[in-house]
DSSP file (Angstrom, degrees, kcal/mol; ACC not computed):
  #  RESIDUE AA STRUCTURE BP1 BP2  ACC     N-H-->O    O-->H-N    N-H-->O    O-->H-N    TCO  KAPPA ALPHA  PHI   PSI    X-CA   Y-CA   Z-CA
    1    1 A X              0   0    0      0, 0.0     2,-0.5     0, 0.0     0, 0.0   0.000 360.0 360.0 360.0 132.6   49.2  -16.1   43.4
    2    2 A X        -     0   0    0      0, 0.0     2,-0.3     0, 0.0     7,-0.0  -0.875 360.0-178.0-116.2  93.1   51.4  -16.7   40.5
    3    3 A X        -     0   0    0     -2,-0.5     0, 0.0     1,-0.1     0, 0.0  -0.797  18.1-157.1-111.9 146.9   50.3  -14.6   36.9
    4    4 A X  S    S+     0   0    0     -2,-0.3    -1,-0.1     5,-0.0     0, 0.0   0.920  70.9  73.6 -62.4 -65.1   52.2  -14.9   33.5
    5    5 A X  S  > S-     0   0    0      1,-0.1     4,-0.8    53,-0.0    -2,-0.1  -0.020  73.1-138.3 -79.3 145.2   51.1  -11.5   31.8
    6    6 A X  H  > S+     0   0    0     49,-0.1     4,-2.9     2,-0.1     5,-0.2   0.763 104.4  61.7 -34.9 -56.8   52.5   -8.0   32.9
    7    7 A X  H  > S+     0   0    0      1,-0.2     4,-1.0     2,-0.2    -1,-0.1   0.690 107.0  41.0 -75.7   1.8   48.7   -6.7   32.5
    8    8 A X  H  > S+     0   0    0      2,-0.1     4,-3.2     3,-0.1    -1,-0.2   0.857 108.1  57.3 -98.2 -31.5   47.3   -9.0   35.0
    9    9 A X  H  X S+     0   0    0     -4,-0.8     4,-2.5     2,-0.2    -2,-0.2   0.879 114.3  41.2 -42.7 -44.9   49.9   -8.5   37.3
   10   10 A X  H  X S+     0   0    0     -4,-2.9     4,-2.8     2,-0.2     5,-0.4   0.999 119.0  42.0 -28.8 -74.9   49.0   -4.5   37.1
   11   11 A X  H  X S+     0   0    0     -4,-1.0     4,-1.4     1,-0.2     5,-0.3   0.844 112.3  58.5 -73.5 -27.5   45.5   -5.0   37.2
   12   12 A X  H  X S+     0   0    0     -4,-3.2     4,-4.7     1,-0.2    -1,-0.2   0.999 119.0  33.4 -12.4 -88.4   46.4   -7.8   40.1
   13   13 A X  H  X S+     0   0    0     -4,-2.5     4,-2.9     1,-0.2    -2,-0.2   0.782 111.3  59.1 -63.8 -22.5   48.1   -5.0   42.0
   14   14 A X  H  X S+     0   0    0     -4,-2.8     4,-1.9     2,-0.2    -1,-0.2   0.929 106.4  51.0 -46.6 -53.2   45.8   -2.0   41.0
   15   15 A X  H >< S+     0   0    0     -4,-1.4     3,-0.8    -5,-0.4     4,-0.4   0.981 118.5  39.9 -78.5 -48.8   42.7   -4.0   42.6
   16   16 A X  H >< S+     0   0    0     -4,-4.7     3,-0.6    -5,-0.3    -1,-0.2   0.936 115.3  49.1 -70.1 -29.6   44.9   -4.5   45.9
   17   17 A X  H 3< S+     0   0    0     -4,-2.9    -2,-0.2     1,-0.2    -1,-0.2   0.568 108.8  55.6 -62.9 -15.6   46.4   -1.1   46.0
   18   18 A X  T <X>S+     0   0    0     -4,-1.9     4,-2.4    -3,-0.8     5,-0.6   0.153  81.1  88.1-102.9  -6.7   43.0    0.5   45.5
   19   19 A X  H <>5S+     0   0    0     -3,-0.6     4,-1.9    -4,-0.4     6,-0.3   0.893  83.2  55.7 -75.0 -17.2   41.3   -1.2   48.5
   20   20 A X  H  4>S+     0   0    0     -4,-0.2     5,-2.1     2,-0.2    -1,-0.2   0.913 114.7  48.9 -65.7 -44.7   42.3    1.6   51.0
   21   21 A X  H >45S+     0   0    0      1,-0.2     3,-3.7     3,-0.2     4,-0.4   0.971 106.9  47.6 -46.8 -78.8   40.4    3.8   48.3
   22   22 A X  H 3<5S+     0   0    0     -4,-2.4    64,-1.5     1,-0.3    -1,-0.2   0.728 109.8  52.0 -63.7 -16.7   37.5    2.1   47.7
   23   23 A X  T 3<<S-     0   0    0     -4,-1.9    -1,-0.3    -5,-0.6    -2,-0.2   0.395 112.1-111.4-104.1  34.3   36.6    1.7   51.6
   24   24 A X  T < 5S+     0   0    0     -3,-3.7    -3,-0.2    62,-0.3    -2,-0.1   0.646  81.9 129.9  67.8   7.0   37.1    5.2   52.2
   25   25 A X  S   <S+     0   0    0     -5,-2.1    -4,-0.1    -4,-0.4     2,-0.1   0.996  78.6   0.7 -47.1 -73.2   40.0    4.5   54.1
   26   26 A X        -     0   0    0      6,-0.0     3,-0.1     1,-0.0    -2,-0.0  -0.396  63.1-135.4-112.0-169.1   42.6    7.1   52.4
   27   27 A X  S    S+     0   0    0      1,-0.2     2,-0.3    -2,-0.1    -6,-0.1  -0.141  97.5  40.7-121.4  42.1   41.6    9.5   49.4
   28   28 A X  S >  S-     0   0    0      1,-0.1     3,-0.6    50,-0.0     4,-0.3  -0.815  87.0-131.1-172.1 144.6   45.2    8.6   47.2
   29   29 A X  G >  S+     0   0    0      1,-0.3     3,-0.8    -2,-0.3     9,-0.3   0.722 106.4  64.4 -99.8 -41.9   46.2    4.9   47.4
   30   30 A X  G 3  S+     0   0    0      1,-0.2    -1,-0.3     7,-0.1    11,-0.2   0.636  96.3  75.1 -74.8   0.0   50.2    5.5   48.5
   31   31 A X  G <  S+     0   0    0     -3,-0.6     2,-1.1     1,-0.1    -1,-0.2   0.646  75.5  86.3  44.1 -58.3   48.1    7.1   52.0
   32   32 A X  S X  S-     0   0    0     -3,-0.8     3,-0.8    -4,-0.3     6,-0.4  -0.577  75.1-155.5 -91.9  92.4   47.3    3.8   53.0
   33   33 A X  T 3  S+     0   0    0     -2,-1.1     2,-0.2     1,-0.3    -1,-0.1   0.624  84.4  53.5 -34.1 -45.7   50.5    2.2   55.3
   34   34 A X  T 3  S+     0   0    0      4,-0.1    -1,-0.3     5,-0.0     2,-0.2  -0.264  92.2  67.9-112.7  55.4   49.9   -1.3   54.7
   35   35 A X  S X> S-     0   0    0     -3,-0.8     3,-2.9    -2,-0.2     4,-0.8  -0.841  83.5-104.2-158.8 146.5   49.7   -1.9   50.8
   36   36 A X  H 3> S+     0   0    0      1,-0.4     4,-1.7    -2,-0.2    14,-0.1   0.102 110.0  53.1-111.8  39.7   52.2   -1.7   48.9
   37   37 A X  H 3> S+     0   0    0     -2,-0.6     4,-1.9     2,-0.2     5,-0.5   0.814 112.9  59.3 -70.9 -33.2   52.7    1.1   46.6
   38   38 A X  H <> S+     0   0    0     -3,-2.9     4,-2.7    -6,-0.4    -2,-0.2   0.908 107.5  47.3 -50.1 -23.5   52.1    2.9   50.3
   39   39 A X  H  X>S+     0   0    0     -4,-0.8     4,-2.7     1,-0.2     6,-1.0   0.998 113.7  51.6 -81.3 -55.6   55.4    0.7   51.3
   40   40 A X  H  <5S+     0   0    0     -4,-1.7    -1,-0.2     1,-0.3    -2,-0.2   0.643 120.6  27.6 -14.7 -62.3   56.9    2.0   48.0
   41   41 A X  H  <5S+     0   0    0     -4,-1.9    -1,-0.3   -11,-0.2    -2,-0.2   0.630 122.5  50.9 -91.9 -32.7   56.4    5.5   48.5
   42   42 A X  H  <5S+     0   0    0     -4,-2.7    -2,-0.2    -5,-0.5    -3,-0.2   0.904 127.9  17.0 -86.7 -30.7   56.5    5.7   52.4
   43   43 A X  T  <5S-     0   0    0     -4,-2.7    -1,-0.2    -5,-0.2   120,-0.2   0.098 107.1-110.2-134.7  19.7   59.8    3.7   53.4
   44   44 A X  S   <S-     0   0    0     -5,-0.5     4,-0.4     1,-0.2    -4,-0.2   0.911  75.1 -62.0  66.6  32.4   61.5    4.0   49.5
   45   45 A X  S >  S-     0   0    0     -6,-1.0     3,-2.6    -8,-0.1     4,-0.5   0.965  76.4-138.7  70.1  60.4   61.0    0.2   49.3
   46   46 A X  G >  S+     0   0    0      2,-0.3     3,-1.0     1,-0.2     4,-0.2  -0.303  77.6   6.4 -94.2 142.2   63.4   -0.5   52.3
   47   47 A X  G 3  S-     0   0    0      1,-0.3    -1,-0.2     2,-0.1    -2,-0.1   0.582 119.4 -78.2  29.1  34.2   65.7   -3.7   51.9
   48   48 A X  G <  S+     0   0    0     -3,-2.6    -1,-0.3    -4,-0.4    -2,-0.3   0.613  85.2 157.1  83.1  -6.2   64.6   -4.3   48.1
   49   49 A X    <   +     0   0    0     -3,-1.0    -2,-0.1    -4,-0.5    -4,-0.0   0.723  57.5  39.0 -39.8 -68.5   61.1   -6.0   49.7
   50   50 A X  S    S-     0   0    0     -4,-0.2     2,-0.3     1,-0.1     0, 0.0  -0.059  94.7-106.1 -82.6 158.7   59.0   -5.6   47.0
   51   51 A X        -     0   0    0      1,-0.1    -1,-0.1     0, 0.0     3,-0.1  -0.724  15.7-143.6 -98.9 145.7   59.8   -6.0   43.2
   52   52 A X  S    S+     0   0    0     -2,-0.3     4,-0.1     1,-0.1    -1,-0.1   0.137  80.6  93.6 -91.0 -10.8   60.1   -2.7   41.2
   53   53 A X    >   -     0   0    0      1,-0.1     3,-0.9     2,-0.1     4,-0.1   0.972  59.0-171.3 -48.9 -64.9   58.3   -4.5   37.9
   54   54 A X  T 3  S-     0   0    0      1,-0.2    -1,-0.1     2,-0.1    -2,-0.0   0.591  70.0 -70.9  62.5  17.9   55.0   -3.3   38.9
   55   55 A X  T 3  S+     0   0    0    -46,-0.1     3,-0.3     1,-0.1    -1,-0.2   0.639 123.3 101.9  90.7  -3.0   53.7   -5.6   36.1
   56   56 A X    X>> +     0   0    0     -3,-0.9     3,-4.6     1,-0.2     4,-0.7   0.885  46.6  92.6-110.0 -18.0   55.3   -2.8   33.6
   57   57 A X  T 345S+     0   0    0      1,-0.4    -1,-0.2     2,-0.2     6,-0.1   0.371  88.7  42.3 -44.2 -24.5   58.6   -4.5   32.5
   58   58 A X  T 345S+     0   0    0     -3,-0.3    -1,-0.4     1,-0.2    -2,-0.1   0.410  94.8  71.8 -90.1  -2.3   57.5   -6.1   29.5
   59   59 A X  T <45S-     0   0    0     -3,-4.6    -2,-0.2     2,-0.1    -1,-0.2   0.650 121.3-108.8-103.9 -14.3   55.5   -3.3   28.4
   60   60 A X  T  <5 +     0   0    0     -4,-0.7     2,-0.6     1,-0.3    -3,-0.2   0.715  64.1 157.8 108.0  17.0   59.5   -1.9   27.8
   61   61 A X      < -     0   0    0     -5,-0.6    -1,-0.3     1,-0.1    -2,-0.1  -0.851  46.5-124.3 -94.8 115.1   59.3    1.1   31.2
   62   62 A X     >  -     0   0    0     -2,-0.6     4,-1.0     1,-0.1    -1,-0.1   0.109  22.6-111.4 -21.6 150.0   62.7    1.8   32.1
   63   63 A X  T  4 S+     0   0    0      2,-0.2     4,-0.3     1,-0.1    -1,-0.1   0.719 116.2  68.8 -83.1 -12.4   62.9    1.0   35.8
   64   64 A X  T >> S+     0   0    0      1,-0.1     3,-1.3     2,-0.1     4,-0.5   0.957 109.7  39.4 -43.5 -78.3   63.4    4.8   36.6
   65   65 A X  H 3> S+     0   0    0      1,-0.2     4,-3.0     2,-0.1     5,-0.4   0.692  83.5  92.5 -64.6  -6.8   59.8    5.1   35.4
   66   66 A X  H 3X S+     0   0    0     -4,-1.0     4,-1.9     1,-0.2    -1,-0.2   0.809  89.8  48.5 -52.8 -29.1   57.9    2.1   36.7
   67   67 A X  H <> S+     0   0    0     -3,-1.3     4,-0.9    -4,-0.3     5,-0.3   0.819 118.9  43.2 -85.8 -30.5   56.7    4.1   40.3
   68   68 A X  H >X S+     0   0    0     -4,-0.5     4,-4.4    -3,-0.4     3,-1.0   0.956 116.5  45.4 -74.5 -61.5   55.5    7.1   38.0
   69   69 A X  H 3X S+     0   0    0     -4,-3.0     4,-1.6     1,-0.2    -2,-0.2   0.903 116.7  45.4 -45.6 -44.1   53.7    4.8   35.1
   70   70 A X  H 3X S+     0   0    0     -4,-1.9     4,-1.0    -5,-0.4    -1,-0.2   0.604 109.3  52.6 -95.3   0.7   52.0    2.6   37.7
   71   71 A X  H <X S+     0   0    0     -3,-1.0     4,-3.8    -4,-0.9    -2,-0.2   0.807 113.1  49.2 -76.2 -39.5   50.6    5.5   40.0
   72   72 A X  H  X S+     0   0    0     -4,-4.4     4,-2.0    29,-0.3    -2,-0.2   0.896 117.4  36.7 -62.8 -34.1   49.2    6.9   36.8
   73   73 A X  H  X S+     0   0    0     -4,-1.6     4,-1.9    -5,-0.2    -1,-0.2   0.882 113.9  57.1 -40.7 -56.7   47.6    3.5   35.8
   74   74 A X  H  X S+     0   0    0     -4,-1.0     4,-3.5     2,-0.2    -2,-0.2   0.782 113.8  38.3 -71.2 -53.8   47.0    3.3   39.5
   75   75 A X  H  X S+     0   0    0     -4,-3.8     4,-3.9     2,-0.2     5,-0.3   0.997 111.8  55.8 -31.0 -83.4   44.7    7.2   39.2
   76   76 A X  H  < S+     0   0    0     -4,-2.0    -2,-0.2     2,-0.2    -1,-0.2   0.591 116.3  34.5 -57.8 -29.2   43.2    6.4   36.1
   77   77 A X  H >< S+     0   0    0     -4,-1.9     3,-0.8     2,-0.1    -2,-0.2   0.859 120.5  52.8 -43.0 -56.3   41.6    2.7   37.8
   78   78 A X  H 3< S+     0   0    0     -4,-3.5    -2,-0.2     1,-0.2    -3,-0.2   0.954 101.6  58.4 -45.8 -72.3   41.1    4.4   41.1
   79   79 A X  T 3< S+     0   0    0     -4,-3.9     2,-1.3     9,-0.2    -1,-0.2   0.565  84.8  98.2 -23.0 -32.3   39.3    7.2   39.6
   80   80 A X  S <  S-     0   0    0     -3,-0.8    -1,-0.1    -5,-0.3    -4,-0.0  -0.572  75.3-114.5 -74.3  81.4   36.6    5.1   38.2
   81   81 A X        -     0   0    0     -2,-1.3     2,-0.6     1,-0.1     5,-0.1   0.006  22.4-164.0 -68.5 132.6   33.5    4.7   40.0
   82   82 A X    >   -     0   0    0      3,-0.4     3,-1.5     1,-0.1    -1,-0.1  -0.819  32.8-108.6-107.1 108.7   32.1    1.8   41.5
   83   83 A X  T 3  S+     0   0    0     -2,-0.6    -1,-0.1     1,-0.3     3,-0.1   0.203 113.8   6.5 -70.6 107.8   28.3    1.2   42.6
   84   84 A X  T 3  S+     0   0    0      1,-0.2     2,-0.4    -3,-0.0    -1,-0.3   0.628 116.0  91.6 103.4  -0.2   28.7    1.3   46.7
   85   85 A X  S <  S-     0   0    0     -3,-1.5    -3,-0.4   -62,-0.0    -1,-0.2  -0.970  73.3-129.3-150.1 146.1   33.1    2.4   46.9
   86   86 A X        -     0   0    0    -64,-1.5   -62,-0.3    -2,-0.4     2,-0.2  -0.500  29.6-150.5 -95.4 169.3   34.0    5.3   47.0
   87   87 A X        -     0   0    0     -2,-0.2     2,-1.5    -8,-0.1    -8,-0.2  -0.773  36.3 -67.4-145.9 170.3   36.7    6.1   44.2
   88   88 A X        -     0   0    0    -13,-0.3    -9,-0.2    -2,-0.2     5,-0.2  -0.420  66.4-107.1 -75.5  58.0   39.7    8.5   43.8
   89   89 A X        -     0   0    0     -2,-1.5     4,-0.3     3,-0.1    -1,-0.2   0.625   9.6-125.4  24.4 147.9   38.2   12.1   43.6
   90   90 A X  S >> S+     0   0    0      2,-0.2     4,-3.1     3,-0.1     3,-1.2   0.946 114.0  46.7 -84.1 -45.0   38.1   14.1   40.3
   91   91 A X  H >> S+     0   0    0      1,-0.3     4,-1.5     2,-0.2     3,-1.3   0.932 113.8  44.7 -30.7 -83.4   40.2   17.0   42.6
   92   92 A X  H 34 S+     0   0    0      1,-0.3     4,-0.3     2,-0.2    -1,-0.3   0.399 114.6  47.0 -92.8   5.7   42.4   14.8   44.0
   93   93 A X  H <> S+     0   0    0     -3,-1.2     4,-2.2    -4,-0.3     5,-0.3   0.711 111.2  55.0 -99.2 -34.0   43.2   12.8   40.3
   94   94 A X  H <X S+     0   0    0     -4,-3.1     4,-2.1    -3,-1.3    -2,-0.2   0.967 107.5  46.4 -81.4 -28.0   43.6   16.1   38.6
   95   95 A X  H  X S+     0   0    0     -4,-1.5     4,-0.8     2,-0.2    -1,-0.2   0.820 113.9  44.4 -25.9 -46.5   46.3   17.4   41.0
   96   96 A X  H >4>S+     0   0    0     -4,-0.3     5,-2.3    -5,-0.3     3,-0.6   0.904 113.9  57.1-103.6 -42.2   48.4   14.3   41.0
   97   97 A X  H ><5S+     0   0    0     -4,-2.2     3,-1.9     1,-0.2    -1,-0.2   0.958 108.9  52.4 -44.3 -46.5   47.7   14.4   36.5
   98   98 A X  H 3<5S+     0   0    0     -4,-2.1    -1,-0.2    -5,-0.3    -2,-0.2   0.760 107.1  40.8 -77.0 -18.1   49.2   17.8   36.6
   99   99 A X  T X<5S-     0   0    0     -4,-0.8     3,-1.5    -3,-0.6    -1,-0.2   0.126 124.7-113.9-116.3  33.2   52.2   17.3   38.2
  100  100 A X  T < 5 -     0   0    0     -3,-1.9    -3,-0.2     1,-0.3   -28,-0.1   0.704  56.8 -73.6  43.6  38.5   52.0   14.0   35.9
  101  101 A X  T 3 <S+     0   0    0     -5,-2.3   -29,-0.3     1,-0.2    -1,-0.3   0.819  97.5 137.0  52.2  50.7   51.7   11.7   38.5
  102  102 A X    <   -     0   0    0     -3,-1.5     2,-0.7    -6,-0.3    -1,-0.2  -0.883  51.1-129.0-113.5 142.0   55.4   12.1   39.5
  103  103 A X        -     0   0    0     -2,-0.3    -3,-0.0    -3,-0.1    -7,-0.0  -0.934  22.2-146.1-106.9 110.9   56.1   12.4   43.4
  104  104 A X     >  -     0   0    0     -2,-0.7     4,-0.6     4,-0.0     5,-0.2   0.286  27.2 -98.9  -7.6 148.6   58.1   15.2   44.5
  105  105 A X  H >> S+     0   0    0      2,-0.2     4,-1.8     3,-0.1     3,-1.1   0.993 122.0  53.3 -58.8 -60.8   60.7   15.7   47.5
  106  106 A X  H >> S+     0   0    0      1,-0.3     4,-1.6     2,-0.2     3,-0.5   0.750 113.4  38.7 -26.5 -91.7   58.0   17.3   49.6
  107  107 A X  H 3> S+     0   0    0      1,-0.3     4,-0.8     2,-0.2    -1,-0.3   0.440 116.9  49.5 -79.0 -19.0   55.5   14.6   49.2
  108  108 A X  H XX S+     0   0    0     -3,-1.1     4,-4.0    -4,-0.6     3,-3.8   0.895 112.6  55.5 -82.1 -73.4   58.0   11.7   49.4
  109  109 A X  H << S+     0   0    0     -4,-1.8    -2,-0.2    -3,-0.5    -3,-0.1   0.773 110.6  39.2  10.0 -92.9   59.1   13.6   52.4
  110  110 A X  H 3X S+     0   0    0     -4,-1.6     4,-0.8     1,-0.2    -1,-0.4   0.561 111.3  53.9 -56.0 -21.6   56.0   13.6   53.9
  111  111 A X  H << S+     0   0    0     -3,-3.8    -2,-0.2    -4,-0.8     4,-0.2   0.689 105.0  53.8 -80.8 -27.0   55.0   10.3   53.1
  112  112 A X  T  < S+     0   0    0     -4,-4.0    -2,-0.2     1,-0.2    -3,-0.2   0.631 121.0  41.7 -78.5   2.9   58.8    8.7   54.9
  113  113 A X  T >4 S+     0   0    0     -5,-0.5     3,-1.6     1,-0.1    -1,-0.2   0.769  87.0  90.7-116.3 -24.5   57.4   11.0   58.4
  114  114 A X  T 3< S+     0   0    0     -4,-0.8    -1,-0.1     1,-0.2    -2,-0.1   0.528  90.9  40.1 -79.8  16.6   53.7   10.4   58.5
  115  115 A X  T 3  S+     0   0    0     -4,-0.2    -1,-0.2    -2,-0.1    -2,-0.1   0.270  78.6 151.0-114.5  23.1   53.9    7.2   60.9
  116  116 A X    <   +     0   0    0     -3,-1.6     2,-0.3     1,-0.1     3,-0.1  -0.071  14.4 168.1 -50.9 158.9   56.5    8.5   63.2
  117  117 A X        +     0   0    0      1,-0.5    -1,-0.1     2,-0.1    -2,-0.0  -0.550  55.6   5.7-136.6-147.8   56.1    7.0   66.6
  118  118 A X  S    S+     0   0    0     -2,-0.3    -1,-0.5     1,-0.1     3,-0.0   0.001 131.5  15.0 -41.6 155.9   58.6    7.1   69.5
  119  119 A X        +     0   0    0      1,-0.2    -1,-0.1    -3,-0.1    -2,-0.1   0.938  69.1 143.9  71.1  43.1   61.5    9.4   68.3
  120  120 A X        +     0   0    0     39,-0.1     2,-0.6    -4,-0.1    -1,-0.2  -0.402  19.1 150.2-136.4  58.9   60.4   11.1   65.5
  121  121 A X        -     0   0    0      7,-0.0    38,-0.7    -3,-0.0     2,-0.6  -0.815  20.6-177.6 -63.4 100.0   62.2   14.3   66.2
  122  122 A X  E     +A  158   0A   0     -2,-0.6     2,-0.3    36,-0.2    36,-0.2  -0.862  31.5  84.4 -95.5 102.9   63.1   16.1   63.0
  123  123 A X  E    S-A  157   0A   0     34,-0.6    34,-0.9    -2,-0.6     5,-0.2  -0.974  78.3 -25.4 172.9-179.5   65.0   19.3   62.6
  124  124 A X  S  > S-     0   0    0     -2,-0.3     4,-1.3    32,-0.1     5,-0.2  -0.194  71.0 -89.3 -45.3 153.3   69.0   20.3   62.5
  125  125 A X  H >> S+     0   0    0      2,-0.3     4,-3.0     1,-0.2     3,-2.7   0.768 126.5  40.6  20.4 -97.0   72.1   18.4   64.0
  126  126 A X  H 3> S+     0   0    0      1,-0.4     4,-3.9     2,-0.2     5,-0.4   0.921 113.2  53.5 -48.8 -61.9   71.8   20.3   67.5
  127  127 A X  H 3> S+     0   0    0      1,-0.2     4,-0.8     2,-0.2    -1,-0.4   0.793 109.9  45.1 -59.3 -20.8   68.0   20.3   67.8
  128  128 A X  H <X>S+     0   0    0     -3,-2.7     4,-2.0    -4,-1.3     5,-0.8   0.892 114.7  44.0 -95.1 -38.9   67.5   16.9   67.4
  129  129 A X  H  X5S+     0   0    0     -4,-3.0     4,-2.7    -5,-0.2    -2,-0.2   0.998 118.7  52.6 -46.8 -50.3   70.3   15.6   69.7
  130  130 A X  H  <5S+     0   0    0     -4,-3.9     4,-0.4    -5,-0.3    -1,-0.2   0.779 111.3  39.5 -49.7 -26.7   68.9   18.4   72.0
  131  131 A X  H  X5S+     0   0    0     -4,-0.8     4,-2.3    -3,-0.5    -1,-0.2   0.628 111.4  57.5-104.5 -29.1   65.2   17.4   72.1
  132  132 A X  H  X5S+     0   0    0     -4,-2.0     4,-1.9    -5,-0.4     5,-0.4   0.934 104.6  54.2 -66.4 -36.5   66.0   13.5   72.3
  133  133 A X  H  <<S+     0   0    0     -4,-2.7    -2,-0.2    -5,-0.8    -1,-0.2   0.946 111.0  47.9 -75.3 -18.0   68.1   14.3   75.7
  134  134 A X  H  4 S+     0   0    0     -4,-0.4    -1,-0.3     1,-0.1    -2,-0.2   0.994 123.1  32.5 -39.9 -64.9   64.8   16.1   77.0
  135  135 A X  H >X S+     0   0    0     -4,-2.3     3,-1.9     1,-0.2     4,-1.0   0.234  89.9  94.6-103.3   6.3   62.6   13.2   76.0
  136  136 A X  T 3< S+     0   0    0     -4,-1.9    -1,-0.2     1,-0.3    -3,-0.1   0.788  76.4  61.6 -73.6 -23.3   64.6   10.0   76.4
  137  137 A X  T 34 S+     0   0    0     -5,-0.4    -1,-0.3     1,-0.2    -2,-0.1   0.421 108.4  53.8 -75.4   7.7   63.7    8.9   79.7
  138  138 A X  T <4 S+     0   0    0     -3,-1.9    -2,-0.2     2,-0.1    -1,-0.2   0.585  92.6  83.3 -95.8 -37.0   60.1    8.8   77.9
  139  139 A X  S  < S-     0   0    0     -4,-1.0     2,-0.5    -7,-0.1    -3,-0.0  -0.227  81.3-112.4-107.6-173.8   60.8    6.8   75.3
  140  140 A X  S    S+     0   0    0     -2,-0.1    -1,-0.1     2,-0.0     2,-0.1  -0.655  71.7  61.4 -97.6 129.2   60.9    3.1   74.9
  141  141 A X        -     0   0    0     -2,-0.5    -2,-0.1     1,-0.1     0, 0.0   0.129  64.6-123.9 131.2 147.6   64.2    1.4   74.3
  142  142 A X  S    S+     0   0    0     -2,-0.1     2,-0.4     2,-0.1    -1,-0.1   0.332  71.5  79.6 -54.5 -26.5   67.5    1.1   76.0
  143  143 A X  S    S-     0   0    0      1,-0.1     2,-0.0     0, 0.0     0, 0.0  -0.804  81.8 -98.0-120.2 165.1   70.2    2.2   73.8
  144  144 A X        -     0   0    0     -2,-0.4     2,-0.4     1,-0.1    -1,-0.1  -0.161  42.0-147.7 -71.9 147.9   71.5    5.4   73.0
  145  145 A X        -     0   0    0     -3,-0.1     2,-0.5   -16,-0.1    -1,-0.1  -0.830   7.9-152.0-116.7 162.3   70.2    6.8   69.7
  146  146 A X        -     0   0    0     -2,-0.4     2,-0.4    13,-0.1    12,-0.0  -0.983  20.8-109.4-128.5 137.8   71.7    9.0   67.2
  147  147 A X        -     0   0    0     -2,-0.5     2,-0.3    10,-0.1    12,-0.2  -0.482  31.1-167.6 -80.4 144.2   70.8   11.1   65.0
  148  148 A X  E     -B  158   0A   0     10,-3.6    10,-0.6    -2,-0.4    12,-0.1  -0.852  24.7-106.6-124.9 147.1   71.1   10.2   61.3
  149  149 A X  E     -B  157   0A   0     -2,-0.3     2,-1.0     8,-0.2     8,-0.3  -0.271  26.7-116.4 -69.5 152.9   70.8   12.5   58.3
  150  150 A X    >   -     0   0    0      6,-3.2     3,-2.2     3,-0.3    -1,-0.1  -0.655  30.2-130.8 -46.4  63.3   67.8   12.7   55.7
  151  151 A X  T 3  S+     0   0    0     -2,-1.0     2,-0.3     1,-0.3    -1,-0.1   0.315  91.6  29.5 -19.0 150.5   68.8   11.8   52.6
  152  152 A X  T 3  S+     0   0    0      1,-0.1     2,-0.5    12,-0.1    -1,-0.3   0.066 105.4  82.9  94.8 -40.5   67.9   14.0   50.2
  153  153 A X  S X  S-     0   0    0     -3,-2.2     3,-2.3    -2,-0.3    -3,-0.3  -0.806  71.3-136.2-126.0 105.1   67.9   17.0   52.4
  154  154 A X  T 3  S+     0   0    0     -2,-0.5     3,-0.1     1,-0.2    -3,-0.0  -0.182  91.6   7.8 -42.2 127.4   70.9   18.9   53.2
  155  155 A X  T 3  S+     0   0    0      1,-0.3     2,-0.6   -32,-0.0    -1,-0.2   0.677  94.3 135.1  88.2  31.4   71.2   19.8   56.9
  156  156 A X    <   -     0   0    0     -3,-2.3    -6,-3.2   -32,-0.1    -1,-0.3  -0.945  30.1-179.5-120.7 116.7   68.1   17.6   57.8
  157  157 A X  E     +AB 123 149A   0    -34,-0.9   -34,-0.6    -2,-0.6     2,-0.3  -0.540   5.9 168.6-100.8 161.4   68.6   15.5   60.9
  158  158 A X  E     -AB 122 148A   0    -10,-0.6   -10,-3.6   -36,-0.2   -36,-0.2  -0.822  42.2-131.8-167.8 169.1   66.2   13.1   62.4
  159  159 A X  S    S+     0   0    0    -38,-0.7     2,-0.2    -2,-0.3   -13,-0.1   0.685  95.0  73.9 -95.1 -28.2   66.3   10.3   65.2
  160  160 A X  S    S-     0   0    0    -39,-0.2     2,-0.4   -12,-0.1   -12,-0.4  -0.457  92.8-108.0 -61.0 155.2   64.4    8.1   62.5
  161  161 A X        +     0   0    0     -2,-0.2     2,-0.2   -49,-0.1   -11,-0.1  -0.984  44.2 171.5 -61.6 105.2   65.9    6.1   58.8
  162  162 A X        -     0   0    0     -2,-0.4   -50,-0.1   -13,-0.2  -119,-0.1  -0.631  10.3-172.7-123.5  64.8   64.1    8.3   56.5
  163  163 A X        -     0   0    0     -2,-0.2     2,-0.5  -120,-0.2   -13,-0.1  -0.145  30.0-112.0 -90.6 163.7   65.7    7.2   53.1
  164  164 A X              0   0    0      1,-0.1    -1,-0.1  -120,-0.1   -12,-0.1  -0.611 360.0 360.0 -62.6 117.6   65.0    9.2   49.5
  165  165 A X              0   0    0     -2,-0.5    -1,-0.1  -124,-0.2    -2,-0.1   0.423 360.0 360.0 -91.4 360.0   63.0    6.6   47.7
C-alpha cells in the first residue's frame, strides 16, 4: 500500500497496530510480537527495519518524539469502543496517559526479555557464564555463546542482544 498524507499513514498504522487489541489478543498494542510498534518497542527497531516517521513527520515531531506521539495517538484510537472488539481499557489508557505515554527503562526492559527462548539467562557477568555452562548441553546450537552486556543497564549481562531502544 502506498499513501501520500502523514494522517492516513497514522490512521493506516493505528488500525494495524490495534488488531492485537481489538481481538482480545494483548490489553496495550506494543504486547503484541508481531506488529510493529511491538517490533519497535520490543527489539528497539533492530537493523533500522521499520521507518521511524510513524506518519508524524510532516506534522513537524522531532524524531526523538515520534514513538511517544504515535503510542499516544495509538491510546487515544485504541481506547475507543467498537460494537463486538474489545478496546484498550479505561485502567490501562489512564496509566500509560499519566506517565504521558512515554516508555520507561523498566517497561522497555521488559518488553526486549518477554519472548526469550533458548538462552535467555539474565543476571551479572559470572552468573550468566555460570548458568549457560549448566544448561548448554540443553540448548540448541553448536557454538559457544557469550555473554553480552544490556545496554542501558550497568552490570546487566545476558546470553541474548537486548539493545536500549
Amino acid at each position: 500500500m502506498i499513501v501520500e498524507k502523514g494522517e492516513t499513514v497514522i490512521n493506516c498504522l493505528a488500525y494495524i497496530d490495534l488488531n492485537a487489541v481489538r481481538a482480545g489478543i494483548v490489553k496495550r498494542p506494543e504486547d503484541y510480537r508481531w506488529c510493529s510498534i511491538g517490533h519497535h518497542v520490543q527489539t528497539g527497531n533492530r537493523d533500522g527495519f521499520l521507518s521511524l516517521d510513524f506518519g508524524l513527520m510532516e506534522f513537524g515531531v522531532e524524531s526523538a518524539e515520534r514513538l511517544q506521539k504515535y503510542r499516544e495517538f495509538l491510546y487515544h484510537a485504541g481506547s475507543v469502543k467498537k460494537r463486538g472488539k474489545a478496546a484498550i481499557s479505561a485502567r490501562v489508557f489512564q496509566s500509560e496517559k499519566e506517565k504521558n505515554f512515554e516508555l520507561d527503562r523498566s517497561r522497555r526492559f521488559m518488553s526486549r526479555t518477554r519472548y526469550f527462548t533458548d538462552s535467555g539467562i539474565i543476571g551479572s557477568k559470572a552468573f550468566v557464564i555460570g548458568t549457560y555452562d549448566v544448561f548448554k548441553d540443553r540448548l540448541y546450537g553448536n557454538r559457544e555463546r557469550v555473554p553480552r552486556q544490556v545496554k542501558g543497564l550497568d552490570g546487566m549481562y545476558s546470553m541474548k542482544r537486548l539493545r536500549e531502544a
